[in-house]
N, C-alpha and C positions, 0 to 999 in steps of 0.2 A: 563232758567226759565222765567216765564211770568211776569211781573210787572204792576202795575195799576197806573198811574201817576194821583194825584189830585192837582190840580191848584187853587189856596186859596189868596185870597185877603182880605185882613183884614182891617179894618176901626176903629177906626184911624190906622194908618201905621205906627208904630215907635220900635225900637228895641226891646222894654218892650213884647210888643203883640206879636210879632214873637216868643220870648221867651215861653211865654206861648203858642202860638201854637204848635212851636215844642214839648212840654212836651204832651200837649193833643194829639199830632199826634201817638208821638212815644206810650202809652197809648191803642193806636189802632190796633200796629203793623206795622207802617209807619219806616222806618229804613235809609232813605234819603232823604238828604233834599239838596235844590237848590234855591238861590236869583235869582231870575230874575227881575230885577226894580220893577216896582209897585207890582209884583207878587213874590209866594212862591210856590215852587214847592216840592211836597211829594209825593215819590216813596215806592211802599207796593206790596210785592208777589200777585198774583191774588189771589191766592187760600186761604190767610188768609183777603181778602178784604171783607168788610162787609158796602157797600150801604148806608143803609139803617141807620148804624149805624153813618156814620155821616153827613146825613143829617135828622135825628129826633134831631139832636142840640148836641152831643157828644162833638163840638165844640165850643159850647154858653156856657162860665160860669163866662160871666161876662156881666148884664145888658149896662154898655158904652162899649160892643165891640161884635163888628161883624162881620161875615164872609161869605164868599160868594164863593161856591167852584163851582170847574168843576171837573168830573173825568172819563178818558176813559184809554184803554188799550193799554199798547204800545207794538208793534214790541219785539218780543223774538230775540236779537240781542247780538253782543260779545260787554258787555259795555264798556272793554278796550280799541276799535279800535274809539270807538266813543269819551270815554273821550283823547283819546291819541291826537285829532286833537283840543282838548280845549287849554288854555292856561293854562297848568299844570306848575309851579314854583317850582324851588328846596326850600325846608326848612330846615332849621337846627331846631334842638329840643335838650335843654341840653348843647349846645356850645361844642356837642361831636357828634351828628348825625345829618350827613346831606343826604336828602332823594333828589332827583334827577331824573328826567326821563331817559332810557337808552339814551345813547351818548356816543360821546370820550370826553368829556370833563371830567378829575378827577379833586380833588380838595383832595393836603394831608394835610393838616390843620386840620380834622377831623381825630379821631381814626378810627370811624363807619359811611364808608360809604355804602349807600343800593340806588340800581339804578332800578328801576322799569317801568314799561309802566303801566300806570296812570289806574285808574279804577273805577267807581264811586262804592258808597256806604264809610260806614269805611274803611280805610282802604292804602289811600295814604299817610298817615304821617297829612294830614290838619286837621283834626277831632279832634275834643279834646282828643276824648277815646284814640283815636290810639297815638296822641301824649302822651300821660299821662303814658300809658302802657310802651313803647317805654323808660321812660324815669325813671319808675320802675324797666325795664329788668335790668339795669344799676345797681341797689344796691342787686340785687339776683345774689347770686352763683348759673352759669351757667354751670360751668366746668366742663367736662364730667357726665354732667347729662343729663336725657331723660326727654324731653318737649313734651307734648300737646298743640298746637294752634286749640281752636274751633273754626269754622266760620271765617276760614284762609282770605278770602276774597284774596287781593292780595299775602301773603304769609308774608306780612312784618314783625310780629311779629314773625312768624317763624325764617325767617331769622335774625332777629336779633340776637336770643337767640343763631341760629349756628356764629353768630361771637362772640357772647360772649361765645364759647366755649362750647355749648351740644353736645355730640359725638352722639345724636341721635335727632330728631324733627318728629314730624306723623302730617300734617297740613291739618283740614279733613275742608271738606264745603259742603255744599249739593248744590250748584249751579255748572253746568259744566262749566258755563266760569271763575268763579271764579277756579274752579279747572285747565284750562287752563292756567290761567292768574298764580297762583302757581306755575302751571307746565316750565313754561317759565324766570317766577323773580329767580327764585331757580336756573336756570343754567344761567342768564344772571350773577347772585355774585357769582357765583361758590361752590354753598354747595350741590349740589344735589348729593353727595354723604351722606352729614349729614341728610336733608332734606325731608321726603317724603309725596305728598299730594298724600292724599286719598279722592273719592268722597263720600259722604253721612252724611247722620247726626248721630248723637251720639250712637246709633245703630252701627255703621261701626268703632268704638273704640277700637282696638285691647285689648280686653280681658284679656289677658297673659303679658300685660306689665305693670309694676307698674313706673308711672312718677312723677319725680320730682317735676315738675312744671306742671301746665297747665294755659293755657291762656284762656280765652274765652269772645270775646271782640260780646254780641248778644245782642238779646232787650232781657228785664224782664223776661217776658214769656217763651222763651225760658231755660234759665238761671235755672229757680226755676222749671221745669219743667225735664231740663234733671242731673239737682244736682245728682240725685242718681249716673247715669252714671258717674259724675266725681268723687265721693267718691271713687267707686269700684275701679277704676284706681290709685288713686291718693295715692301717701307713706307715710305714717304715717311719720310728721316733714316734709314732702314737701311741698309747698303753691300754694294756686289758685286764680290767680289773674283776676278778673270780673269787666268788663267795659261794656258798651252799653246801659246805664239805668242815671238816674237823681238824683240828690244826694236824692232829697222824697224818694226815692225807697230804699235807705241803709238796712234801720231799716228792713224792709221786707224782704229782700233778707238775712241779718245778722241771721234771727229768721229762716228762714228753713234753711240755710247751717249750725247751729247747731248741727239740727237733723240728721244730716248726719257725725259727728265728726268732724266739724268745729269752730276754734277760728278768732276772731275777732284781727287781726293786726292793720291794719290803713284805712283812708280811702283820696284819692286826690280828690278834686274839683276843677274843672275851669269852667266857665261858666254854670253853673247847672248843668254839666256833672258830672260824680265822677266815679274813678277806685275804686276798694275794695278790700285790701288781705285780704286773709285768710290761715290758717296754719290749717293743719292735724293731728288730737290730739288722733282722736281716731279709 
């Protein structure tokens, strides 16, 4: 899949701004994000990139702050191989998972350990959403139940849910290196018998299976957009758990998964980020 990297320097330059950039980004359909010193780097599928749209000021919504972007397209490439030669760091999340690049090095002091080859976007455990998700999986009965991961990205939350015990996981993505990169985390922890990625979007949702759980860790847009999809799937008393959006966007997102026979559980926030469950009522 094609990517459009926009390069943003902001003035003044301090946590506060990047903040609210990243919010204005994501907004746009931007879904990664990268520090590079003075610079900020925002990575957006080509085909949802829109020009025009931020530079008529999408980005101006504060008279003391400015920005100053570049954007061109990058190389259709397997982003794992590229972040794999970054300096990717083991993390724990919870004092119970600790997430790790593949290696021989284990570590049993953790219950849940998940070894992966790094991958940009959500989705290596660094991210808030994916840590917050991750650490949700933990208080949900997994136990031979059937899980949906939408927008599997590296597979992580798939794989989690199979050590916490789902006798089934369908972990779909519409990008092939992400479905690659699935296809590989899944037999490097050994679930690929519980485990299966499938390539395409919500569309490509096995029809005939009604799940437990589903994950679905995308931006906004996406989210309120393929809701229907996850109803029809989803078991009446199962929950769906939604990250990839800002906690401003709750209330929005709460008011159409209503209409779909959804209630309102709880909501995590870490850094303007926020997961959001939800239970299947009707």
């Amino acid at each position: 899949m094609k990517y459009t990297k926009t390069t943003c320097m902001v003035s003044p330059d301090n946590e506060i701004n990047r903040d609210l950039l990243t919010a204005a980004l994501g907004e746009l359909g931007y879904d990664s994000f990268v520090s590079e010193g003075t610079t900020f780097e925002a990575f957006i599928q080509t085909d949802l990139y829109n020009g025009l749209s931020v530079e008529d000021g999408a980005l101006d919504f504060d008279p003391l702050y400015k920005v100053v972007t570049i954007s061109e397209e990058v190389p259709d490439q397997n982003w794992n191989e590229v972040w794999e030669q970054e300096s990717f760091k083991e993390m724990v999340i919870g004092e119970k998972i600790i997430i790790r690049a593949v290696g021989p090095e284990k570590d049993s002091n953790y219950p849940y350990q998940i070894e992966i080859i790094p991958n940009m976007s959500f989705g290596t455990g660094d991210h808030e959403t994916t840590a917050m998700i991750l650490e949700r999986i933990l208080t949900l009965d997994c136990q031979d139940k059937k899980v949906l991961d939408m927008g599997c990205g590296t597979g992580i939350l798939g794989i989690m849910a199979a050590k916490c015990g789902a006798n089934s996981v369908d972990a779909i993505d519409i990008d092939e290196w992400c479905f690659d990169s699935t296809s590989r985390n899944v037999e490097i922890n050994g679930v690929n018998d519980c485990v299966k990625p499938i390539l395409g979007d919500a569309s490509a949702i096995p029809v005939k299976v009604q799940y437990d759980v589903i994950l679905a860790n995308i931006h906004k847009n996406i989210l309120l957009q393929d809701m229907g999809y996850y109803a029809r799937v989803n078991k009446v008393g199962g929950s769906l758990l939604l990250s990839g959006f800002f906690t401003s966007d709750v209330n929005d997102i709460c008011k159409h998964a209503e209409n779909y026979g959804y209630k309102y559980i709880a909501t995590i926030e870490k850094d303007g980020w926020a997961v959001l469950e939800l239970n299947k009522v009707s």
